[in-house]
N, C-alpha and C positions, 0 to 999 in steps of 0.2 A: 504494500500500500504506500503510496504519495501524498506527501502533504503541501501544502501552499502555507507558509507562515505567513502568520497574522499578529496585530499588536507589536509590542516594542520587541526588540531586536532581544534575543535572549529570554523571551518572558514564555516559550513551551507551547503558547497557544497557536495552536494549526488548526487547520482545514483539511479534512480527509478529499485528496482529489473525488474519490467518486461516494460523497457525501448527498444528500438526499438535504438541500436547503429551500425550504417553502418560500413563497413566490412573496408573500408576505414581510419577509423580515431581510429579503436580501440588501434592502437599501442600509437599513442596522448593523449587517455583518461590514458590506464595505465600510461606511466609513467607520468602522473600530480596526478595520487593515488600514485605512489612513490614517486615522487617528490614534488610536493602540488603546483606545477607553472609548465605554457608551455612553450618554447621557448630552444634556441633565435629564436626569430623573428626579422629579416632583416627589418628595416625599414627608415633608412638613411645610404647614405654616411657619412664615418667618419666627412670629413668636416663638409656639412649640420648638423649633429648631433651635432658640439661644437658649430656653429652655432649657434642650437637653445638653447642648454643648457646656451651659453653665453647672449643670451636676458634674459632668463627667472631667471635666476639668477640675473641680473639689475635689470627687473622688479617684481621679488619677493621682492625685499625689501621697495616698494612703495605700503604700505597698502590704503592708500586712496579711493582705488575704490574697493578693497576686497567686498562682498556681506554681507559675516559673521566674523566678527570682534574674531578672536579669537587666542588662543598663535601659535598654530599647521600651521599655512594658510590652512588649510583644503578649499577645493572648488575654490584654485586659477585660476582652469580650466576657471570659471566664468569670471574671468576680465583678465586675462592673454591670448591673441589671439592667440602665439605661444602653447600654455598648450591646447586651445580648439582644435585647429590642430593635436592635437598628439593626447588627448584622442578621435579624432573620424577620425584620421585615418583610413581608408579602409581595411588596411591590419590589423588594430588590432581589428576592429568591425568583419571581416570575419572572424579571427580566434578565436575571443570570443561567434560569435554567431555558428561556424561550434563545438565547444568545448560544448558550456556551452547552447547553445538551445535545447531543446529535450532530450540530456541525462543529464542534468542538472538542479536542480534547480535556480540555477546562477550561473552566469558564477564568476570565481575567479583562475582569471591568473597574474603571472606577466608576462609582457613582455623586451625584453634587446633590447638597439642599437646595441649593438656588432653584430659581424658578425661570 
């Protein structure tokens, strides 16, 4: 099997040459091969959004219940409850698995609150 990379240079995600891409979301997959990210994705009111950004920023600085102890907070999704809510958001699972399922090997989006 052949792939077409897609996304930034080094980031894994491909394209199976002879993938099965709905007619639907082909304009989505290009530009994230030109782009190397999908979006914006709508996913809060601006409020809601400082909101959450404003918890998660208090509670990023309280490593104590971090999983993995390390400089980056890599994995704060883990003990941070506003972090697990965003990373398995509805809207951002649907658009990671409608992207990155089937014509993808994984999926590898960013997403924006902006609007």
């Amino acid at each position: 099997m052949t792939e077409t990379q897609i996304g930034p240079v080094g980031s894994g995600a491909a394209i199976a040459d002879d993938a099965i891409v709905p007619e639907d979301i082909k304009d989505g997959i290009t530009r994230f091969m030109r782009d190397g990210f999908t979006g914006p994705v709508k996913l809060y009111e601006p409020d809601e959004a400082a909101e959450i950004l404003r918890e998660v920023r208090v509670k990023n600085q309280d490593t104590s219940r971090s999983v993995f102890k390390n400089s980056m907070n890599y994995d704060r999704h883990l003990d941070i409850p506003e972090l697990s809510r965003h990373v398995t958001h509805p809207t951002i699972l649907s658009t990671t698995r409608r992207y990155g399922h089937g014509a993808t090997r994984r999926p590898c989006s960013v997403f924006s609150t902006r609007s």
